[in-house]
C-alpha positions, 0 to 999 in steps of 0.5 A: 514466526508468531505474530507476536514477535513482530517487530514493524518497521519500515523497509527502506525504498531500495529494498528489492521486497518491494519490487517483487510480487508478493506471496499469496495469502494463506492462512496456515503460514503461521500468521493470526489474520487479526493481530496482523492486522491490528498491529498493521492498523496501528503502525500506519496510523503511527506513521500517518498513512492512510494504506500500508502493504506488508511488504513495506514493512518486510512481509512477503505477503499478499495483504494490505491494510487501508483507512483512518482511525475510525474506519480501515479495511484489511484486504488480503489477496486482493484482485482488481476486477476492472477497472474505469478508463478515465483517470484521475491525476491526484498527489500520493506520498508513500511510507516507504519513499519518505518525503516524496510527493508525485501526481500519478494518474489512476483510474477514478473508478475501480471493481475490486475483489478481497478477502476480508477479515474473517476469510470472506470474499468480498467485492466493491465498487471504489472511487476517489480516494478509496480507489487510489489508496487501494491500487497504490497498496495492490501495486505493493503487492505486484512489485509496483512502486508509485515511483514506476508510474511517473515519468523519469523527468516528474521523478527527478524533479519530487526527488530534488524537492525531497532532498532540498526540504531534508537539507533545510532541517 
């Protein structure tokens, strides 16, 4: 399947790719690493995210695209190095869980290692927003929903206020 022919879409919160490890990275299953990641950039945009793994949009595959419309990084067969153990309790949303809003705690501070764009190894130290986005992409792509890193009872509680904003509409 050419990349061209691509479709995005987003898979619904049930669908079990997204509670599955993805398939590692290699750059002869058929795939164009720029115009996956263009068309990547481009749907996340679109949908007003700031990260988006290809499993959500129905790839089996280790790579993930994070950023704004001015500055984005396109990580595949990301690895977390280590990682701080304080925590940062901050809100995360998903593109995938439509509407759902959590606190989820995260280290602050996070050594990471991908391969970018072009194949390059790289490595970084992120903090803030860019740790977190990037963690809850690589959950993605472990199997890990941020659904699975709250208590049942926080759960529970955003999808309530979930289903009354929808009822409101």
């Amino acid at each position: 399947m050419e990349v061209e022919e691509l479709t995005l879409d987003l898979v619904k919160e049930t669908d079990d790719i997204l509670r599955k490890p993805a398939r590692p990275w290699s750059d002869d299953l058929g795939y164009d690493r720029k115009q996956l990641v263009k068309e990547m950039l481009s749907f996340m945009i679109i949908k007003g995210g700031i990260g988006l793994a290809a499993p959500q949009i129905g790839l089996d595959l280790a790579v993930f695209v994070m950023g704004n419309e001015t500055t984005s990084y396109a990580c595949f067969n990301p690895r977390l190095v280590s990682a701080d153990k304080e925590l940062a309790m901050m809100q995360e949303g998903c593109l995938s869980f439509p509407g759902l809003f959590m606190n989820v705690k995260r280290p602050a501070t996070i050594t990471v290692e991908y391969e970018d764009l072009e194949g390059e190894t790289q490595q970084h130290e992120l903090t803030g927003i860019m740790a977190r986005v990037f963690l809850h992409e690589y959950d993605h792509l472990l199997g890990v929903c941020f659904t699975d890193r709250v208590p049942d009872l926080s759960l529970k509680l955003a999808q309530g206020r979930r289903t009354k904003k929808l009822k409101k509409r």
